[in-house]
N, C-alpha and C positions, 0 to 999 in steps of 0.2 A: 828768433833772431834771424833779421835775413843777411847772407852773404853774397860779397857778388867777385870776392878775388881770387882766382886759381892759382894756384905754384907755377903751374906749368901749361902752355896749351901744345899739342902735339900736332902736327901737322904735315901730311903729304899723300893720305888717300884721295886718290879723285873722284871717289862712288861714295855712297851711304857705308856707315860702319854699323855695324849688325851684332859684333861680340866684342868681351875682352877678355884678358886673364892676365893674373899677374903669376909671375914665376912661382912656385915654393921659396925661394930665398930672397924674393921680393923685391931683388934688383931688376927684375926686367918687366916690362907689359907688355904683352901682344893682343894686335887688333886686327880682326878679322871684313874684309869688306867687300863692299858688290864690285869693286873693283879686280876680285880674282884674286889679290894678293893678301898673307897676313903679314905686318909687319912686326918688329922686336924692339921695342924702345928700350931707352935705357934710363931709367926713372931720377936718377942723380941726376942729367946733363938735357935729359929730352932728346938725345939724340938717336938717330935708325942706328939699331945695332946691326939688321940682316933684316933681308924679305924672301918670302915664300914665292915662290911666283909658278908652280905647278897644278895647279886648278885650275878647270876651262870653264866653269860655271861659275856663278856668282856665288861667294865665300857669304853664311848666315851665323855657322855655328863654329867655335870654339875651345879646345878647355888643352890646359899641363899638364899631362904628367904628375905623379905624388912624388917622383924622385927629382922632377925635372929634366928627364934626359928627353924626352920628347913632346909633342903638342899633336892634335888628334885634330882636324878641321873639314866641315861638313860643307856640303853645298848645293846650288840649284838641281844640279843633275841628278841628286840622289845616290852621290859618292864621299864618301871619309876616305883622308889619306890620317897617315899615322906618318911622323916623319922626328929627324932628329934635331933639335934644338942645337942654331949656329949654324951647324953642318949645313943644313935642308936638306938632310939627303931622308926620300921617301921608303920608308921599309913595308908598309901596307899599305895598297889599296881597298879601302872593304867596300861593295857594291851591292847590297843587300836590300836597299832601298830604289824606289822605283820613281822620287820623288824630293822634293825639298828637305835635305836634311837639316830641320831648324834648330836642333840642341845635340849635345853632345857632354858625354860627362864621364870620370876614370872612378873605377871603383878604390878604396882606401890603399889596399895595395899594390895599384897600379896593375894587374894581372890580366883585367877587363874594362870593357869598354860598355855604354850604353848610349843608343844614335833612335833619336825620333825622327818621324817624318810627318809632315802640313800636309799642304794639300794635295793631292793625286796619293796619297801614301798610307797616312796615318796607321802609321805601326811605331814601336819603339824593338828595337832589339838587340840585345845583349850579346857579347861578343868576344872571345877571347884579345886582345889588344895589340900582341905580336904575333898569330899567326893568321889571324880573322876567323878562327871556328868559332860556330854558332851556335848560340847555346839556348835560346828560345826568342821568341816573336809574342809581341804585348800586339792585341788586335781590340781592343775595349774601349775604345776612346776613337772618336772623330777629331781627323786635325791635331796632330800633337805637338803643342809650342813650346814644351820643355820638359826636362826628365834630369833625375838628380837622383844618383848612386846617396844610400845613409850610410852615416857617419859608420855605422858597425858592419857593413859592408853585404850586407844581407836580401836590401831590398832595396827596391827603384821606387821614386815617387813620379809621377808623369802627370798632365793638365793639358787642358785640351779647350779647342773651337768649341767643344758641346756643353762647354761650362762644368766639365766635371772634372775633381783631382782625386787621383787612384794610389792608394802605395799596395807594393804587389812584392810576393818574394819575387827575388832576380832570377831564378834557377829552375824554378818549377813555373811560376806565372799563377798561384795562388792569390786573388785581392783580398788582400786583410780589411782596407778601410778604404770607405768612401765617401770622400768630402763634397756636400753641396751648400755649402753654406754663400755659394757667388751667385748670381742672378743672369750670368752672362759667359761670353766666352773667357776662359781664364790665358792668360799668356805666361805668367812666370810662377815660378815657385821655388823655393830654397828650406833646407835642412837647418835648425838651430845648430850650433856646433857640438852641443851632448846629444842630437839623435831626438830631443824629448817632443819637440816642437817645429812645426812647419810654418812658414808664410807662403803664402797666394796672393794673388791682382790681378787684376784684367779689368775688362769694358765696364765693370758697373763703377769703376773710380777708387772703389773699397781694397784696402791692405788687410789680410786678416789673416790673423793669429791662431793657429790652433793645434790643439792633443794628438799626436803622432799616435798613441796606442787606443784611440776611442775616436776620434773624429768630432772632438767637442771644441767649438769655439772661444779661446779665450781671447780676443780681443779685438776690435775693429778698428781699424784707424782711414778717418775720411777728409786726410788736407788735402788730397788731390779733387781736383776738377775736371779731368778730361781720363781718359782710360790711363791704366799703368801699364808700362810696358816690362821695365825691369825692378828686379827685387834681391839682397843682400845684404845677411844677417854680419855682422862687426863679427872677428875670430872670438871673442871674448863673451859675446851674446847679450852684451850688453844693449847696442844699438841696432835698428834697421836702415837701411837706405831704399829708398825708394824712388824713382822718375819715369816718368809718361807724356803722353802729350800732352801739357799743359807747360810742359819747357821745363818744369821745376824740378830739383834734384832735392829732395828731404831725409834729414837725418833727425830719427826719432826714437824715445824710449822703449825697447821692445815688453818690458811688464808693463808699462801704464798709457802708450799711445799718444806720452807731449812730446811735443816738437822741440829741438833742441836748436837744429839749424835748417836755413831754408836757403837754396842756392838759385839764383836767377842768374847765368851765364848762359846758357843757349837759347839760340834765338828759333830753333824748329825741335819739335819734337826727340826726348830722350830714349835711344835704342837700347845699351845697356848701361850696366855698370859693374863696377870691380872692388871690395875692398882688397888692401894689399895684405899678407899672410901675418902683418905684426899691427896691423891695424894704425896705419902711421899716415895712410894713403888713402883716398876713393877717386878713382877715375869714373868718368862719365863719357859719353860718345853722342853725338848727335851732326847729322849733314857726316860732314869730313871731317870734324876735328874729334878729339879725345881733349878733358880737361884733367889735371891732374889737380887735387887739391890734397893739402898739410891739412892730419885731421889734428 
């Protein structure tokens, strides 16, 4: 079924939009962009709640908080600030990186942090979240375009330029499983909501589905045409959402790989996406705008 109406389009970055997140309590969205600043929507009205505006680099990566008191925001220079949500007031700077911080992600209870770096960098590393002690460096991967704390709070999963996805303990830097079932560079990747299951995408077009504790494929899904960029399992784990550049924004069965909806609203390439924490919402991002769509 193809869709083409949003609820809502957001609008006021002047750069590319690079991340989103929506609150814990699902009233608010923040977007992160090459413009330096994140902003704070307010998902009822579309309207700016507050902007970030303390980063001298261009703003890539993202993520909330699990209590929502704070947002965690990466960027060119190779610097995470940790700040308070409304306030903006910055409580950490962490500088551990020497390069493009392109993901960023809070472990379940909020305690720690986890920050990849792309190009000039590629490490990922773990991080206490309100004081910045360091708690180990992931060096295994080429190019790291994304990193996701499990659900049981235990281990990092990260993906990478060199086409590979790694889950590793967080703590020690142990790799349990190694996923090559992509052909290509991988860009995203996401945790089912039980921990059980991963998705992956990148450049070879392919979404794929697979065993968090074996690294076995169960699924492939190929309605994209151009690389994927971003990837987001529904809280329910019912559905995935996926878009890249091919402009297209899909929402599909995560057991069986049918497409349920197919969104054609942006007109350049899709950066990321968000579902909202009750599953009621999926923003999208591409150029400057954010679409908000009623799921």
């Amino acid at each position: 079924m193809s869709e083409n109406a949003p609820v809502l389009t957001l609008e006021g970055h002047t750069d590319y939009i690079f991340s989103l997140a929506f609150s814990p309590d699902g009233a608010y969205l923040a977007s992160a962009s090459r413009d330096k600043t994140v902003s704070i929507w307010r998902v009822s009205s579309g309207e700016t709640a507050c902007v970030y505006t303390q980063h001298t680099g261009y703003l890539l990566s993202l993520a909330w908080s699990p209590d929502g008191r704070y947002l965690a925001s990466g960027d060119t220079d190779g610097v995470v600030h940790v700040w308070e949500a409304f306030s903006l007031r910055t409580i950490l700077t962490y500088q551990g990186h020497k390069r493009f911080v392109r993901s960023v992600s809070w472990s379940p209870d909020g305690r720690f942090l986890a920050s990849s770096g792309d190009f000039g960098d590629s490490t990922v590393h773990a991080w206490e979240a309100l004081t910045g002690e360091h708690i180990y460096t992931h060096t295994a991967q080429y190019r790291v375009f994304a990193v996701g704390w499990s659900p049981s709070g235990q281990e990092l999963v990260s993906c990478a330029f060199d086409g590979t996805v790694q889950i590793w303990n967080a703590f020690t830097g142990e790799i349990r499983v190694s996923y090559a079932g992509h052909t290509g560079p991988v860009y995203t990747v996401c945790w089912s909501p039980d921990g059980r299951y991963l998705v992956s995408a990148g450049q070879d077009t392919t979404v794929q589905i697979w065993d968090a504790a074996n690294g076995k494929t169960a699924c492939v899904y190929r309605g994209h045409t151009q690389p994927v960029k971003a990837v987001g399992w529904s809280p329910d784990g019912r559905m995935i959402a996926s878009a890249g550049d091919d402009t297209r924004l899909q929402v599909w069965q995560a057991r069986t790989g049918e497409l349920e909806r197919d969104y054609h609203m942006h007109d350049k390439w899709i950066r990321a996406l968000a579902w909202s924490p009750d599953g009621a919402y999926l923003a999208s991002a591409s150029d400057r705008q954010v679409k908000l769509i009623g799921m």
